[in-house]
Legacy VTK file of the C-alpha trace (Angstrom):
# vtk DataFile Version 3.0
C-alpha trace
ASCII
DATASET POLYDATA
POINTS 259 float
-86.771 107.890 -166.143
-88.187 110.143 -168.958
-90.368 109.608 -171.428
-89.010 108.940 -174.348
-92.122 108.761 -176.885
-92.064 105.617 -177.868
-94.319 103.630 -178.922
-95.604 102.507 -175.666
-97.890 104.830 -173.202
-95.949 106.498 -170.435
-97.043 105.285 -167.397
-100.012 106.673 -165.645
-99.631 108.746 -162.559
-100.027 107.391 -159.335
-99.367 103.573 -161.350
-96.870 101.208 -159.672
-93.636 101.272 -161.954
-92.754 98.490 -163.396
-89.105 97.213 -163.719
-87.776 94.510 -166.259
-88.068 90.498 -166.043
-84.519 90.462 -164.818
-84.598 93.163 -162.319
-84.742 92.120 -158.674
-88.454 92.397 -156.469
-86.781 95.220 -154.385
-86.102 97.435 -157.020
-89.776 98.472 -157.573
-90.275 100.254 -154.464
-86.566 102.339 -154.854
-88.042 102.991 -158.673
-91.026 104.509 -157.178
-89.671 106.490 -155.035
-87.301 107.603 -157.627
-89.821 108.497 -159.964
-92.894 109.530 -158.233
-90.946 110.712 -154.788
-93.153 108.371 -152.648
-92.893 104.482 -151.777
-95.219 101.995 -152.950
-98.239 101.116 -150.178
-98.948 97.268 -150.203
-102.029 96.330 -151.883
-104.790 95.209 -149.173
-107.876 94.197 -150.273
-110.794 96.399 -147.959
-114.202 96.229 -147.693
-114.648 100.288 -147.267
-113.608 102.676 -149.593
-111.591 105.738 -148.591
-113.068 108.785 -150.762
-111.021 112.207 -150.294
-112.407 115.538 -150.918
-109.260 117.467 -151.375
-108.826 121.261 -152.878
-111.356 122.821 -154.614
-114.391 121.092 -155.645
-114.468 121.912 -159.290
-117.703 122.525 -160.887
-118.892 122.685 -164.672
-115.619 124.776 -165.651
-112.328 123.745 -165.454
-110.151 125.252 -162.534
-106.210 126.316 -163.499
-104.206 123.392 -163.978
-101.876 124.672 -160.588
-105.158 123.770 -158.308
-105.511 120.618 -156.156
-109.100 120.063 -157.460
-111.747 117.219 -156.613
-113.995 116.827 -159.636
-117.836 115.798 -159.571
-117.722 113.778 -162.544
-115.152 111.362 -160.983
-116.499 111.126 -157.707
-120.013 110.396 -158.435
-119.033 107.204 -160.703
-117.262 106.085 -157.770
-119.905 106.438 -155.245
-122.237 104.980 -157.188
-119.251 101.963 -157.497
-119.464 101.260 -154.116
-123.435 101.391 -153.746
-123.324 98.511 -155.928
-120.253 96.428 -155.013
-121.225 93.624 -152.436
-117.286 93.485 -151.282
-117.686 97.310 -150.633
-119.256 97.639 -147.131
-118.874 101.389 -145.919
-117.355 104.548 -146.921
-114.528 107.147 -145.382
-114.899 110.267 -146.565
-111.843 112.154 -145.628
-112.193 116.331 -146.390
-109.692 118.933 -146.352
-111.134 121.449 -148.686
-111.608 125.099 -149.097
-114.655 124.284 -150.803
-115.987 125.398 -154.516
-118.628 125.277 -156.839
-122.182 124.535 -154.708
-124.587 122.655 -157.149
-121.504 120.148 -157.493
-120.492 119.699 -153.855
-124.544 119.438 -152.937
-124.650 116.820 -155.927
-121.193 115.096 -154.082
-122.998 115.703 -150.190
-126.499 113.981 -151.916
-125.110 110.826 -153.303
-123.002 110.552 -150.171
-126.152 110.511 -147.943
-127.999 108.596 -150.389
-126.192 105.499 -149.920
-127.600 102.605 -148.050
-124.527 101.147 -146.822
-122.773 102.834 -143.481
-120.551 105.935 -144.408
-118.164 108.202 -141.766
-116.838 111.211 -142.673
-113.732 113.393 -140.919
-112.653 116.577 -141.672
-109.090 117.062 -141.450
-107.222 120.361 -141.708
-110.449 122.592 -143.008
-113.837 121.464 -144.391
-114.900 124.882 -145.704
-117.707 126.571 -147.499
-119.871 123.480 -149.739
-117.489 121.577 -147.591
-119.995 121.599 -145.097
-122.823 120.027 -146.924
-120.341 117.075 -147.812
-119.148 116.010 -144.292
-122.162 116.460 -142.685
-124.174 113.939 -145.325
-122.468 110.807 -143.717
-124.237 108.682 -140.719
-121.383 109.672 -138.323
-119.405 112.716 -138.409
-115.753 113.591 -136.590
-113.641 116.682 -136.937
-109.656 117.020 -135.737
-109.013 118.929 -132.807
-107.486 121.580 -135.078
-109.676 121.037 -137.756
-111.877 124.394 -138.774
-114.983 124.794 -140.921
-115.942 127.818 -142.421
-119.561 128.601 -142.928
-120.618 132.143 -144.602
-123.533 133.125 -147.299
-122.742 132.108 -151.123
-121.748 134.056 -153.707
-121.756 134.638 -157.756
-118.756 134.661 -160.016
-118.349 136.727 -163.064
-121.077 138.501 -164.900
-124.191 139.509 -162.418
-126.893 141.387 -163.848
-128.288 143.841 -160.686
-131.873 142.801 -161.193
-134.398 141.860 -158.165
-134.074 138.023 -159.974
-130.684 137.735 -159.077
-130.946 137.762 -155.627
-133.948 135.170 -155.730
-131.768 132.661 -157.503
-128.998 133.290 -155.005
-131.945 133.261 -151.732
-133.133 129.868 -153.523
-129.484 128.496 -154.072
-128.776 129.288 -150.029
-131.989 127.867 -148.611
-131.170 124.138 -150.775
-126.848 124.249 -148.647
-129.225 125.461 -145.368
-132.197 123.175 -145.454
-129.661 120.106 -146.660
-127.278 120.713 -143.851
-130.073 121.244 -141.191
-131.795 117.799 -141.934
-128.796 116.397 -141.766
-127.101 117.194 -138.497
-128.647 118.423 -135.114
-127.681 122.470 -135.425
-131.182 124.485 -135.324
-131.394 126.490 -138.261
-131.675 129.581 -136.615
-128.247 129.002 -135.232
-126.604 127.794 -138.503
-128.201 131.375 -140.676
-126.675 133.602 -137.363
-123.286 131.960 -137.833
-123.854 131.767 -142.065
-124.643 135.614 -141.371
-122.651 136.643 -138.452
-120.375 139.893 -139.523
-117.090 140.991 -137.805
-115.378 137.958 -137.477
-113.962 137.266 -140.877
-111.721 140.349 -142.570
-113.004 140.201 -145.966
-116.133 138.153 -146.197
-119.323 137.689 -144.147
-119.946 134.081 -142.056
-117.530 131.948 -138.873
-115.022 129.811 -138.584
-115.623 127.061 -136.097
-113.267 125.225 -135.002
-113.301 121.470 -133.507
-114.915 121.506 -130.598
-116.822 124.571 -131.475
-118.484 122.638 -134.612
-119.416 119.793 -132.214
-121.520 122.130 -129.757
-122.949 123.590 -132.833
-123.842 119.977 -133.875
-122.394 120.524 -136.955
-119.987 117.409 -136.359
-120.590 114.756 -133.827
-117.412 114.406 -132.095
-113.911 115.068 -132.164
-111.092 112.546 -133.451
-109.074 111.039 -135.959
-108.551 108.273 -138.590
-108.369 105.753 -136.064
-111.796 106.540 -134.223
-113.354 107.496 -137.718
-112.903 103.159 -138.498
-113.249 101.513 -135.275
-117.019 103.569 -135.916
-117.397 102.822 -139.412
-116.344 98.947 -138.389
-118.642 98.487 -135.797
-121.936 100.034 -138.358
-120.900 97.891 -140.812
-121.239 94.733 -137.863
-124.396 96.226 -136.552
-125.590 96.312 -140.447
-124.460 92.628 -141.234
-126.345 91.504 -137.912
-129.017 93.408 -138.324
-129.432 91.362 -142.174
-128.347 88.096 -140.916
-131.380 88.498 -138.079
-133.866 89.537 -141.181
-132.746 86.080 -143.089
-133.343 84.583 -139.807
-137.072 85.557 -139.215
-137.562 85.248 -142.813
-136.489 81.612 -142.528
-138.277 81.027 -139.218
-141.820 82.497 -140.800
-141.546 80.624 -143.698
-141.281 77.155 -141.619
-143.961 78.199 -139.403
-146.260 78.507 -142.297
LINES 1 260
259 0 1 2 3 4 5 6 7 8 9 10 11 12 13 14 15 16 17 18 19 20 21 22 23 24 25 26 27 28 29 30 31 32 33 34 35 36 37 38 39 40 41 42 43 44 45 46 47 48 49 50 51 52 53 54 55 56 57 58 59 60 61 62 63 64 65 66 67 68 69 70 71 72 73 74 75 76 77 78 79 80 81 82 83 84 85 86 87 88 89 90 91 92 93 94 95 96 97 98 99 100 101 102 103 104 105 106 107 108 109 110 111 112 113 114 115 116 117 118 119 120 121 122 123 124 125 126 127 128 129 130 131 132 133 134 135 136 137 138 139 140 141 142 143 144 145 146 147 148 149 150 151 152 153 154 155 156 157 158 159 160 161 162 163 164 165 166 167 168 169 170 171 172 173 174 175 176 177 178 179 180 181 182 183 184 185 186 187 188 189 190 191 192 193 194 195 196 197 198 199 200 201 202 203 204 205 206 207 208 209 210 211 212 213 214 215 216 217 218 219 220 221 222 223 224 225 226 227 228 229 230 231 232 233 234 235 236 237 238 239 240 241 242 243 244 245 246 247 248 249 250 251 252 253 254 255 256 257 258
């Protein structure tokens, strides 16, 4: 139903609609998919948060309103949510992106791998370009089958001034996505500057696509598979982690009778 600019707010996108006091329970989910052309999902309280890393990872400007965009200054609130939330035990992070602006997808890829609680990432569809930095920052990393992952040298938008200084700041920008991706997966980083550098492969641009398997005997990823395998992991670290601090209490317990 339109808006029609009352008094009260529309309602927010995404937001469960909400029908009157005498309509019936089984109206909401027809309304909603009515209105927002999906059905309602059932609320289920979790103890891992799903964070996706959609579109374009927007950076300090703002993208045209027709992209699918992830922006920084949403996702690091959030990740900084679930480091402190006790009910929050690990985090998905689910990628299909063609990647975007670097100092805000290394800023996403450092807070991911600076949490202390167990995080999985997948890539699904295409983790490209500062893509890579982000899936790789997670304790356990999976790709799809068909998934593909583009890896190729950075580059400048808009005004560049052809001075010597120029291409320091862009050597120094490249070494922080190569040195940040190399610590945190198992591909030498020989291998991952050939294949950032590699020419005649892509038709307008400099770099390779891997694909799948090919990004797991890079050791760019650590296996292949889906949403399913990507929990059953992230399940069984977050066990491992809760017996690893229910041993700690134990000893601490045990030491403290002993002395």
């Amino acid at each position: 139903m339109p808006y029609d600019g009352g008094s009260e707010s529309p309602p927010a996108r995404g937001a469960p609609v909400m029908t009157g006091g005498d309509a019936k329970s089984g109206e909401a989910p027809e309304q909603s998919l009515i209105q927002l052309g999906q059905m309602s999902v059932p609320a289920l309280d979790s103890n891992i948060f799903c964070l996706t890393i959609i579109g374009q990872v927007e950076g300090h400007l703002l993208l045209p309103p027709q992209n699918k965009t992830t922006k920084y200054e949403h996702v690091i609130p959030q990740l900084a949510a679930v480091e402190q939330n006790p009910k929050l035990e690990g985090l998905l992070v689910i990628l299909n992106t063609v990647g975007g602006d670097v100092e805000a997808g290394l800023a996403i890829a450092e807070m991911v791998a600076s949490l202390s609680k167990p995080k999985v990432s997948i890539v699904l569809g295409g983790g490209h370009s500062i893509g890579v930095p982000i899936a790789v920052a997670a304790d356990y990393k999976l790709i799809a089958e068909t998934a593909t992952m583009t890896i190729h040298p950075i580059r400048l938008n808009g005004l560049v001034i052809g001075v010597p200084q120029t291409f320091e700041y862009l050597d120094k920008m490249q070494e922080r996505v190569v040195r940040f991706v190399t610590k945190h997966s198992r591909i030498p980083e020989h291998t991952f500057r050939e294949l950032m550098f590699r020419t005649g492969e892509l038709t307008r641009d400099i770099g390779t696509t891997v694909i799948g398997s090919e990004a797991v005997q890079y050791g760019l990823m650590d296996a292949i598979g889906g949403i399913g395998d990507a929990l059953r992991v992230l399940n069984r670290m977050i066990a491992e982690r809760r017996s690893a601090r229910t041993g700690q209490a134990g000893d601490s317990g045990t030491g403290g009778e002993r002395a």
